[in-house]
PAVOMI-212413 format. One record per residue: x, y, z negated of N, C-alpha, C, O, CB in turn; residue in three letters. Coordinates in steps of 0.02 Angstrom, whole numbers. Each point is the difference from the previous one (the first is absolute). Glycine has a CB too. Layout:
# PAVOMI-212413
@nu:X	nv:Y	nw:Z	cau:X	cav:Y	caw:Z	cu:X	cv:Y	cw:Z	ou:X	ov:Y	ow:Z	cbu:X	cbv:Y	cbw:Z	rest:ALA
...
***
This chain:
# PAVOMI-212413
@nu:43	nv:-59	nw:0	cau:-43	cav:59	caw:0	cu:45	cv:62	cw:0	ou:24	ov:17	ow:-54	cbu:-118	cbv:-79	cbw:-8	rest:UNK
@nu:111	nv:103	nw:126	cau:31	cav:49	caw:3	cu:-36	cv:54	cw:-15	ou:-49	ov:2	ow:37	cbu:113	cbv:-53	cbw:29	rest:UNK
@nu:-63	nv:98	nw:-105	cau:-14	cav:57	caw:6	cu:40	cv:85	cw:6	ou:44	ov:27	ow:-32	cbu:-116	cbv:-122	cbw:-13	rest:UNK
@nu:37	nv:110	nw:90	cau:61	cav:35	caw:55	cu:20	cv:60	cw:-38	ou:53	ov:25	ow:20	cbu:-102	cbv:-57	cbw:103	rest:UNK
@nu:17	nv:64	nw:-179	cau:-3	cav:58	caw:-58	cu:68	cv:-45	cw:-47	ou:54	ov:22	ow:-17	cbu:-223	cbv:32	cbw:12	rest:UNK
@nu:146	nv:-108	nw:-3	cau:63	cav:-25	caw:-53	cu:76	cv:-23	cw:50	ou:58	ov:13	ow:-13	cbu:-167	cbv:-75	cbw:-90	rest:UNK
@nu:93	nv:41	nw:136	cau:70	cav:15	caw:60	cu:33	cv:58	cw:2	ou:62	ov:-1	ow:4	cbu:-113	cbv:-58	cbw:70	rest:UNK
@nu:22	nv:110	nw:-76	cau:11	cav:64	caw:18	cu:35	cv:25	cw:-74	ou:56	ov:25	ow:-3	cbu:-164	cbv:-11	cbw:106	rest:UNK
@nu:78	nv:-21	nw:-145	cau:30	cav:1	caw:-71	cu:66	cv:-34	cw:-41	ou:27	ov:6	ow:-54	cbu:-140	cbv:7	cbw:63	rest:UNK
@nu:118	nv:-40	nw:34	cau:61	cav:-80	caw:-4	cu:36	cv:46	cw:37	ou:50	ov:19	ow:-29	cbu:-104	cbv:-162	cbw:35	rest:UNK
@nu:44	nv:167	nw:50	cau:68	cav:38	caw:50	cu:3	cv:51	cw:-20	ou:51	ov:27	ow:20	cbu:-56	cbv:-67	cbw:78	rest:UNK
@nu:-31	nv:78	nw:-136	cau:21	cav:74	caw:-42	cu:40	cv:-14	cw:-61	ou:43	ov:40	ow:-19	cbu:-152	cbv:19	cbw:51	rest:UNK
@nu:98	nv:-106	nw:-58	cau:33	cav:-14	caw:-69	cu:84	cv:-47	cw:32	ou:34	ov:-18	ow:-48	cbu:-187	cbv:2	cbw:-45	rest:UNK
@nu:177	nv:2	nw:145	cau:67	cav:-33	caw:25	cu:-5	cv:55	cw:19	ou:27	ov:25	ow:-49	cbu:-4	cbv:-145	cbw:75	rest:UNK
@nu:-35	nv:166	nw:8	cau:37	cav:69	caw:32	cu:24	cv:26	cw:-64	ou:61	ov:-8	ow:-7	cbu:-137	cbv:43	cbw:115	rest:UNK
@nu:47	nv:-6	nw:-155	cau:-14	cav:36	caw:-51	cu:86	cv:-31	cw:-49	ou:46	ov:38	ow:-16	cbu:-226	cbv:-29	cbw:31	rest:UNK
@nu:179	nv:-84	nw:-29	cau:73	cav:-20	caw:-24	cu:40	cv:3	cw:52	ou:58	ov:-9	ow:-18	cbu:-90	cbv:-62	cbw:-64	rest:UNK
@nu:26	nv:82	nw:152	cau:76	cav:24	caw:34	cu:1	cv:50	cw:-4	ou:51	ov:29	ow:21	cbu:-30	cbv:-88	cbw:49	rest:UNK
@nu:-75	nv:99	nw:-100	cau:-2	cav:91	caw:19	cu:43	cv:21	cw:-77	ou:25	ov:55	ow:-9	cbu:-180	cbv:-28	cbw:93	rest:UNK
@nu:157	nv:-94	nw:-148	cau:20	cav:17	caw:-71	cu:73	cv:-13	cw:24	ou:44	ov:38	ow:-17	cbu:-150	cbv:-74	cbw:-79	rest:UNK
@nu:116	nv:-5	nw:127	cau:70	cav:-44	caw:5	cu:54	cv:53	cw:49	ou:61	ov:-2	ow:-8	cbu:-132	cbv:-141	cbw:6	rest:UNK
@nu:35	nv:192	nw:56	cau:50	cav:41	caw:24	cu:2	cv:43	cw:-37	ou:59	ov:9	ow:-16	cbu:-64	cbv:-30	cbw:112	rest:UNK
@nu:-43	nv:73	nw:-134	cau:4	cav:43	caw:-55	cu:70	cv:-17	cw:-69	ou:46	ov:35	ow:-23	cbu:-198	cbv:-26	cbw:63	rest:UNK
@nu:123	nv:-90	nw:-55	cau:49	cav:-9	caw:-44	cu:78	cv:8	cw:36	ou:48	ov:25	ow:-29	cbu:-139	cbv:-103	cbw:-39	rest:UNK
@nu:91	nv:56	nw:130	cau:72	cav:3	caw:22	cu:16	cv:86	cw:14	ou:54	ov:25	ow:11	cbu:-59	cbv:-163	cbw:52	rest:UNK
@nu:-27	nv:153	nw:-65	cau:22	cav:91	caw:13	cu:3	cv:34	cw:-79	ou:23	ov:56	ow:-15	cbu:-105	cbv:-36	cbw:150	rest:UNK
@nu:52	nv:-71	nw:-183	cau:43	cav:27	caw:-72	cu:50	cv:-15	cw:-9	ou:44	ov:41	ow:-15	cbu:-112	cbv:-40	cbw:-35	rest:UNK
@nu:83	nv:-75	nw:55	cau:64	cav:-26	caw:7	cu:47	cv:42	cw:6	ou:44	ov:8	ow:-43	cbu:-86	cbv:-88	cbw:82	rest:UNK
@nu:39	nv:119	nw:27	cau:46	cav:23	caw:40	cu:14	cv:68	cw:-15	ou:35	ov:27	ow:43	cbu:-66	cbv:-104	cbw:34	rest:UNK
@nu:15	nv:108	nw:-119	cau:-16	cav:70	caw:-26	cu:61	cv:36	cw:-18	ou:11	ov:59	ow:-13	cbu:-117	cbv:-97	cbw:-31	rest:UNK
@nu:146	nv:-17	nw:49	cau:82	cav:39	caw:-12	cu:50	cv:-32	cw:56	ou:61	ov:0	ow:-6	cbu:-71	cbv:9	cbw:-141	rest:UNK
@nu:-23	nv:-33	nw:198	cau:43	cav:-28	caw:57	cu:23	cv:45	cw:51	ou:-47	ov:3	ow:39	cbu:-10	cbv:-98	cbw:-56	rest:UNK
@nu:111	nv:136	nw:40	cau:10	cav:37	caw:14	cu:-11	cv:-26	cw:94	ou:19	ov:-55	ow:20	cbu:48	cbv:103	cbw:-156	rest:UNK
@nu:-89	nv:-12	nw:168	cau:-19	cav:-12	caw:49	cu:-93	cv:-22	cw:18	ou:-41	ov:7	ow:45	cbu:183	cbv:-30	cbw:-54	rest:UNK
@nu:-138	nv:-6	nw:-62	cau:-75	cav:-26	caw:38	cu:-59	cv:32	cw:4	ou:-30	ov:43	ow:-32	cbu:62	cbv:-128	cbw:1	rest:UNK
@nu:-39	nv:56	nw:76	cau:-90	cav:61	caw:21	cu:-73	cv:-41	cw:-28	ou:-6	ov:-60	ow:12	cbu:59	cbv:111	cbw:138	rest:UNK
@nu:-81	nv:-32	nw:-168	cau:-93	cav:-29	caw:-21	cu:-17	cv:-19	cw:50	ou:10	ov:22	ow:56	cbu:-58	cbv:48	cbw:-130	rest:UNK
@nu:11	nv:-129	nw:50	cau:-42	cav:-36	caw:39	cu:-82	cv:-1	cw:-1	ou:-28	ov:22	ow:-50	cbu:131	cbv:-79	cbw:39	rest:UNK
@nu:-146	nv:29	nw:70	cau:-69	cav:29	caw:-28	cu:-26	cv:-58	cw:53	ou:25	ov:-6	ow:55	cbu:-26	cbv:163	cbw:-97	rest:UNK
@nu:-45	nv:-193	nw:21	cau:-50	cav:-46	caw:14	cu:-47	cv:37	cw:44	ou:-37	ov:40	ow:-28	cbu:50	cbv:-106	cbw:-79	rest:UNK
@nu:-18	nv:57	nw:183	cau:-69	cav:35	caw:31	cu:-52	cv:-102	cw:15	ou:20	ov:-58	ow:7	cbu:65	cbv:228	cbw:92	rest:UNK
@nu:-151	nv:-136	nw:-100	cau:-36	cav:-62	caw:-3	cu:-71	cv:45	cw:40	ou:-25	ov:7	ow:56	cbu:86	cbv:-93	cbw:-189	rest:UNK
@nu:-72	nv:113	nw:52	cau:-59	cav:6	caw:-8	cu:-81	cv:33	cw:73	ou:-59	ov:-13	ow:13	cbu:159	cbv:24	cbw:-147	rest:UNK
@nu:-29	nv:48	nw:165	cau:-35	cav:43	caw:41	cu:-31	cv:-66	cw:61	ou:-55	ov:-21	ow:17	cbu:145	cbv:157	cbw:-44	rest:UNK
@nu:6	nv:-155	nw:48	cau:-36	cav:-64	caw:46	cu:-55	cv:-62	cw:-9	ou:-34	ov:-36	ow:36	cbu:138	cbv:61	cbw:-11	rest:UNK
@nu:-95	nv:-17	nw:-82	cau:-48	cav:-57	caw:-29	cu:-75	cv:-4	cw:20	ou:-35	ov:-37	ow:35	cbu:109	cbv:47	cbw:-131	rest:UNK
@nu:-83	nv:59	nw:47	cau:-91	cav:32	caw:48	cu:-6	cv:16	cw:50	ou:-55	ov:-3	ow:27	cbu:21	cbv:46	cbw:-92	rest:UNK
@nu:93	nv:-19	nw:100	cau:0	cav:28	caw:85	cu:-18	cv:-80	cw:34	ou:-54	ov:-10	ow:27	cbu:172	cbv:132	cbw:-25	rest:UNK
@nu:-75	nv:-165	nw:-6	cau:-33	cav:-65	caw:13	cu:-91	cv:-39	cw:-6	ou:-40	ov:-23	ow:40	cbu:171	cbv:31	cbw:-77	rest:UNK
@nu:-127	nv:5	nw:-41	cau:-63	cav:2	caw:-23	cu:-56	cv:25	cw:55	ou:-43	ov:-33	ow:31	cbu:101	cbv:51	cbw:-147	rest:UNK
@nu:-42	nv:48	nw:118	cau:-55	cav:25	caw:29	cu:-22	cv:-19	cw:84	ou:-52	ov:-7	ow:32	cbu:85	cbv:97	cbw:-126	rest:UNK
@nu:47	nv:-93	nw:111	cau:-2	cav:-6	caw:72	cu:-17	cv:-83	cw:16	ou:-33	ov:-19	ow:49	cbu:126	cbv:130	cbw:-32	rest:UNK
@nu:-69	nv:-148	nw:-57	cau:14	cav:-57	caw:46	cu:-17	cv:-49	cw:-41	ou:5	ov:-57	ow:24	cbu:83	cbv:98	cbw:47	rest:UNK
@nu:-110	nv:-35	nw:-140	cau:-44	cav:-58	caw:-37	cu:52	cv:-17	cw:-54	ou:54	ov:31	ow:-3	cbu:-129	cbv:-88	cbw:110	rest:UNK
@nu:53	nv:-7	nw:-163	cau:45	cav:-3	caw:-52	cu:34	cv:-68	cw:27	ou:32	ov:-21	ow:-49	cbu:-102	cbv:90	cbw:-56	rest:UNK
@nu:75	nv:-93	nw:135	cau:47	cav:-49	caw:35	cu:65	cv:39	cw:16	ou:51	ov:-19	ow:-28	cbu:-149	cbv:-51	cbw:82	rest:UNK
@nu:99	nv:128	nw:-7	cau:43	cav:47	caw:18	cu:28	cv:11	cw:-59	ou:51	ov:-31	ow:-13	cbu:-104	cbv:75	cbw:104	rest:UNK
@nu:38	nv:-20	nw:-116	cau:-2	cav:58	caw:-72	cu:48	cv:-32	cw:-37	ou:55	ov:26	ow:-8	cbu:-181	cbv:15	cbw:-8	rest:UNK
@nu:106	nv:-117	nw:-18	cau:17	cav:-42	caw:-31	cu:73	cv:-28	cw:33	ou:43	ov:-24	ow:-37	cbu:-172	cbv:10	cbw:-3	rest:UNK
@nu:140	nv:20	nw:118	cau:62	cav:-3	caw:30	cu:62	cv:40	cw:-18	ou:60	ov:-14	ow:6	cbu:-133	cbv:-16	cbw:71	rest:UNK
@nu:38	nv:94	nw:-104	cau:55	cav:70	caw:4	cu:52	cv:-26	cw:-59	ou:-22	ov:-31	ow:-49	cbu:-74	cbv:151	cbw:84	rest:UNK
@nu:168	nv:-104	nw:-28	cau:41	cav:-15	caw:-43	cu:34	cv:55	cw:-12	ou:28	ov:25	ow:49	cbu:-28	cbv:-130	cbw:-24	rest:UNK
@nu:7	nv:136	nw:-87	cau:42	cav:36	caw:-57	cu:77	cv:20	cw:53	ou:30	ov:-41	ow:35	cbu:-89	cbv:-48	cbw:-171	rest:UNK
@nu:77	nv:166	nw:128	cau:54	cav:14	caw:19	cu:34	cv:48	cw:-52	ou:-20	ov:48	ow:-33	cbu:-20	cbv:-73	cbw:148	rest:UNK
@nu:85	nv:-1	nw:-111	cau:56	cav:40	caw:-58	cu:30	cv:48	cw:38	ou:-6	ov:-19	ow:59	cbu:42	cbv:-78	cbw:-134	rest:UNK
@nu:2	nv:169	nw:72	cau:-20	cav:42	caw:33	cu:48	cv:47	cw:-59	ou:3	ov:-16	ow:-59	cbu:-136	cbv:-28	cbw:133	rest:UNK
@nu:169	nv:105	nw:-44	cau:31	cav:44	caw:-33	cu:-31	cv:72	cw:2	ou:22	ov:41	ow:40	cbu:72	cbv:-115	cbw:-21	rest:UNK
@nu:-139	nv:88	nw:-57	cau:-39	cav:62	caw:15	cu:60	cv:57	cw:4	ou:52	ov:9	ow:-32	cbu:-173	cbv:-50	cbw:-35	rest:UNK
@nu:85	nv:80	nw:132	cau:44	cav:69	caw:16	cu:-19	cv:54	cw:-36	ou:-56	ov:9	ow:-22	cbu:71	cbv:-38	cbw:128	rest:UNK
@nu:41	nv:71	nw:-112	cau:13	cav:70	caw:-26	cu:-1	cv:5	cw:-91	ou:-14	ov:48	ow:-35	cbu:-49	cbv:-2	cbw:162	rest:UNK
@nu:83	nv:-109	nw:-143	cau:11	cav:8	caw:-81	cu:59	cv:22	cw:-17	ou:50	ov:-27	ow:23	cbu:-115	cbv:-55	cbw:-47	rest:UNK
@nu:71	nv:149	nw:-29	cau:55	cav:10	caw:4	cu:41	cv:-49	cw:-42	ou:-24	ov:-29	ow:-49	cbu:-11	cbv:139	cbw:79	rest:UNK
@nu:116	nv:-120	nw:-4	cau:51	cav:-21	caw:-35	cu:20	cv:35	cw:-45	ou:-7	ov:61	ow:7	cbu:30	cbv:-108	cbw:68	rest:UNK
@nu:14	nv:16	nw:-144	cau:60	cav:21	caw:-21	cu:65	cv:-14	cw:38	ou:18	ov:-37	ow:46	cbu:-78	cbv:29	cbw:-142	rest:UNK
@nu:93	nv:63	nw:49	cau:80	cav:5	caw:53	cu:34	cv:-54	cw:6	ou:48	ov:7	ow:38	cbu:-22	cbv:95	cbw:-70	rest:UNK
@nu:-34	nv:-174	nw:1	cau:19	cav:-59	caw:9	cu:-30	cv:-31	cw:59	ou:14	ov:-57	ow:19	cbu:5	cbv:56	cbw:-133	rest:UNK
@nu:-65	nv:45	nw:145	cau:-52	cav:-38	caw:40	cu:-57	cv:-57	cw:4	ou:-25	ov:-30	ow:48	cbu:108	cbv:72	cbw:-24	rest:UNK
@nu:-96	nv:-43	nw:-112	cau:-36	cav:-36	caw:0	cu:-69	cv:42	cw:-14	ou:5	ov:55	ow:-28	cbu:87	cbv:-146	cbw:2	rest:UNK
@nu:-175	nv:61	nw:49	cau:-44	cav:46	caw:3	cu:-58	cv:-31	cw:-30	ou:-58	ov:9	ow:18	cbu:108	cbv:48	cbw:76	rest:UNK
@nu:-20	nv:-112	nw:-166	cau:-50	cav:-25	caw:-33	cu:-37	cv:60	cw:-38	ou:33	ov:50	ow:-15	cbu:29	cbv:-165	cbw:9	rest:UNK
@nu:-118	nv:113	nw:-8	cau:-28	cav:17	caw:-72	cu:-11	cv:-41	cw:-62	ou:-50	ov:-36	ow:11	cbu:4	cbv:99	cbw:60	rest:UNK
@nu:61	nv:-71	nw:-112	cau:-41	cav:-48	caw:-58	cu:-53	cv:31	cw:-18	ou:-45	ov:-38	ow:-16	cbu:134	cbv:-10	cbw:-35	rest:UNK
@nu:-108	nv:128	nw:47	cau:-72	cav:19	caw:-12	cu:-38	cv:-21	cw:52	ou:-56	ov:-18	ow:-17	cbu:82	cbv:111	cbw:-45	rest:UNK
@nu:-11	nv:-98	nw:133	cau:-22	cav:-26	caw:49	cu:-22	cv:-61	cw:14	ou:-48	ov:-25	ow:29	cbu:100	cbv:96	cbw:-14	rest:UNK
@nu:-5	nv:-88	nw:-40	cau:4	cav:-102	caw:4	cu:-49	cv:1	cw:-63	ou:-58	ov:-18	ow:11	cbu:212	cbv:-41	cbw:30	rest:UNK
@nu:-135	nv:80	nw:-107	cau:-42	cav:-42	caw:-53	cu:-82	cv:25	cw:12	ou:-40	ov:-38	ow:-29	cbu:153	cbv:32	cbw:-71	rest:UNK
@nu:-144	nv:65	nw:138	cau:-58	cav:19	caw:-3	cu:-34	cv:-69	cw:85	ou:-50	ov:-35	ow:9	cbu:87	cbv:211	cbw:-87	rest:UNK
@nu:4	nv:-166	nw:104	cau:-13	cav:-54	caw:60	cu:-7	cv:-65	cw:-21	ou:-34	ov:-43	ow:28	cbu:97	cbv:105	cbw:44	rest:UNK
@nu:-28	nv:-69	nw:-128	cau:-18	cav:-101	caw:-31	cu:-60	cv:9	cw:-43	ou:-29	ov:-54	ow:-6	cbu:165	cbv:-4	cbw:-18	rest:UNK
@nu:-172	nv:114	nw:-13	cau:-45	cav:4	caw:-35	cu:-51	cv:15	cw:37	ou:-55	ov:-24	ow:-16	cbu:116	cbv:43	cbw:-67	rest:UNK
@nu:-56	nv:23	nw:139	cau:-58	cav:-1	caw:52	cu:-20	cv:-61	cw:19	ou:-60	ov:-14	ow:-4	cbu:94	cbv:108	cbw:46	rest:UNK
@nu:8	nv:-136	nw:-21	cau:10	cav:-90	caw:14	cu:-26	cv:-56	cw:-13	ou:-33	ov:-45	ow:27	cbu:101	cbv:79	cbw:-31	rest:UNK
@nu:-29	nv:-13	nw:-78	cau:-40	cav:-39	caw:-62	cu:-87	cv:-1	cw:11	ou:-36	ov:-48	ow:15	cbu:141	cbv:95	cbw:-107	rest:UNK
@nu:-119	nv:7	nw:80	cau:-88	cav:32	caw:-11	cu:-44	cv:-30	cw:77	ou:-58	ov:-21	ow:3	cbu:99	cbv:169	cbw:-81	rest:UNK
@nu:6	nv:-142	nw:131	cau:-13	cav:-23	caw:55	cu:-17	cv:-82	cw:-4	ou:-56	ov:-23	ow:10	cbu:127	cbv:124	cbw:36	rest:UNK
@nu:-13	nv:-139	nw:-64	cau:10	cav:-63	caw:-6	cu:-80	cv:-37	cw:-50	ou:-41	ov:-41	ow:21	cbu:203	cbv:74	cbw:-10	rest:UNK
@nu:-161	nv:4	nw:-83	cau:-35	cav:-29	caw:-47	cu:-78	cv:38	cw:21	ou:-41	ov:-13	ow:-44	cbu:155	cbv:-11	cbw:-56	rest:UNK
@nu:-139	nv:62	nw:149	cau:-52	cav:7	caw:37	cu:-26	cv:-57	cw:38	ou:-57	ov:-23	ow:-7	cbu:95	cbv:127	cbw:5	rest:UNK
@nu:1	nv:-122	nw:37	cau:6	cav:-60	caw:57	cu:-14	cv:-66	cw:-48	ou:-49	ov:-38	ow:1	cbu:152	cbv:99	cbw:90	rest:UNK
@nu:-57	nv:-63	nw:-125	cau:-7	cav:-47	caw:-58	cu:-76	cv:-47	cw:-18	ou:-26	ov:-56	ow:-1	cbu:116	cbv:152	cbw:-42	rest:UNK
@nu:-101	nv:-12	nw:28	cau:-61	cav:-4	caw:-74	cu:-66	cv:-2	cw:53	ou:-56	ov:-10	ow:-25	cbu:120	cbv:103	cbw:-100	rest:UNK
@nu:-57	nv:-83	nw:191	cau:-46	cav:-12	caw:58	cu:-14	cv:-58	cw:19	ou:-58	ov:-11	ow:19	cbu:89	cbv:93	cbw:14	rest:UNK
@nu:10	nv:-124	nw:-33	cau:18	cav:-58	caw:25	cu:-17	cv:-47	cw:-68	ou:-34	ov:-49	ow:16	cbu:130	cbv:98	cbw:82	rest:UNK
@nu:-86	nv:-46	nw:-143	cau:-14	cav:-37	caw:-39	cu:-84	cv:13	cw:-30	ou:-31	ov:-38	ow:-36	cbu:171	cbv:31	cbw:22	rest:UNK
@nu:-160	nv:58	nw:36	cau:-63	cav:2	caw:-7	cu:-40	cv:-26	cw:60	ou:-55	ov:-26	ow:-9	cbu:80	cbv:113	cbw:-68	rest:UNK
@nu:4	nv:-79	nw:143	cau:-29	cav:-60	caw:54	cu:3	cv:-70	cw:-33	ou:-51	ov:-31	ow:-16	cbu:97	cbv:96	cbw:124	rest:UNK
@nu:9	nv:-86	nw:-117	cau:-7	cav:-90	caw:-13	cu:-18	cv:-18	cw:-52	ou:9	ov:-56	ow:-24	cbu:67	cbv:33	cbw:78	rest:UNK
@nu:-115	nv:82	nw:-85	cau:-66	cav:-10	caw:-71	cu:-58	cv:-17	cw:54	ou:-27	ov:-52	ow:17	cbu:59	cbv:162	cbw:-135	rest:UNK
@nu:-38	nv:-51	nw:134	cau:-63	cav:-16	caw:47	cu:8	cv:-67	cw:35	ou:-49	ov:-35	ow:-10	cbu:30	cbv:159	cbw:34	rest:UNK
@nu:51	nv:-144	nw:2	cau:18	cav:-61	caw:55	cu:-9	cv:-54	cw:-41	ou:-36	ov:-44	ow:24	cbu:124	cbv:95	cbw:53	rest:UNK
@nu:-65	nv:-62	nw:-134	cau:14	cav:-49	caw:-82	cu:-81	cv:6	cw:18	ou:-32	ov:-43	ow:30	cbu:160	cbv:81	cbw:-149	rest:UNK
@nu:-150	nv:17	nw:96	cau:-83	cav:-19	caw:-22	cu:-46	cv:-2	cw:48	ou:-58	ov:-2	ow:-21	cbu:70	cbv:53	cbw:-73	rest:UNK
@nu:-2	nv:-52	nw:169	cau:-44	cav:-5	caw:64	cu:5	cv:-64	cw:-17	ou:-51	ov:-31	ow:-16	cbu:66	cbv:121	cbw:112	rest:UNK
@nu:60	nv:-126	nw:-95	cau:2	cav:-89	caw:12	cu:-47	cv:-37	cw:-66	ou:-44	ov:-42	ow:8	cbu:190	cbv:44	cbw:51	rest:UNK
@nu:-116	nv:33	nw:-137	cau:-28	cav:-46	caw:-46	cu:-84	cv:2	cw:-18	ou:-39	ov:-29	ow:-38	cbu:164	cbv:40	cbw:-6	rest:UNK
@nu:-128	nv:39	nw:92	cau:-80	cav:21	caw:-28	cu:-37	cv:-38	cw:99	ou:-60	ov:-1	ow:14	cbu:84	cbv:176	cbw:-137	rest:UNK
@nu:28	nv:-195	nw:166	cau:-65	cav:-36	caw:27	cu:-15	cv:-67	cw:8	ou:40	ov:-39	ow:-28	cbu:-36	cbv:123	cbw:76	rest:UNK
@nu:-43	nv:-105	nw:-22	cau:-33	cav:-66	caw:1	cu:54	cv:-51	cw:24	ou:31	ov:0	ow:53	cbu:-151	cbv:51	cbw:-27	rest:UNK
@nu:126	nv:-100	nw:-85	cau:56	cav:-41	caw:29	cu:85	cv:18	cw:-6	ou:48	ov:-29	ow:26	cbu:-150	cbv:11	cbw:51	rest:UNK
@nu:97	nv:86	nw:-126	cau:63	cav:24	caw:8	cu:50	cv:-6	cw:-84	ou:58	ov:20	ow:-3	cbu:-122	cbv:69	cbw:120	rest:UNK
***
């Protein structure tokens, strides 16, 4: 029994831990001289798909890691933020445990469509 709302919730919540996992690597890196931030694009393509071409499409689109332009550097050249990075993993977080707490309230409903019908 697929349901295409909880699919969709399953692929927001694996985007959502690669979206924690490059964030975490751009704290990491916060004193690496040279290195530049990294940033997860998904989301825009995701619904641009959505809309255009169905959730089969949609559900195709894969996560790109990506060096956003015009952040400034320090003179080491590196152009992390940690106020940046740590407000981007808490946006994330809230993102993630949305998806979460959605999804686990579908497969309540789903739990109680099956145990509550005939034969189930």
């Amino acid at each position: 029994m697929d349901d295409p709302r909880l699919t969709v919730l399953t692929r927001l919540m694996d985007v959502a831990v690669q979206r924690q996992q490059v964030h975490a690597g751009n704290l990491a890196n916060v004193n690496t001289p040279g290195y530049k931030a990294r940033a997860l694009a998904f989301n825009d393509a995701f619904n641009q798909a959505l809309d255009e071409q169905g959730l089969d499409r949609a559900l195709a689109v894969r996560p790109e890691v990506y060096e956003p332009l015009a952040t400034p550097a320090d003179p080491d050249g590196n152009d992390v933020s940690s106020e940046r990075e740590v407000a981007a993993l808490a946006k994330n977080k809230l993102l993630f445990d949305t998806y979460s707490q959605l999804a686990r309230g579908k497969m309540r409903l789903l739990n109680t469509a099956m145990t509550a019908a005939p034969g189930g």
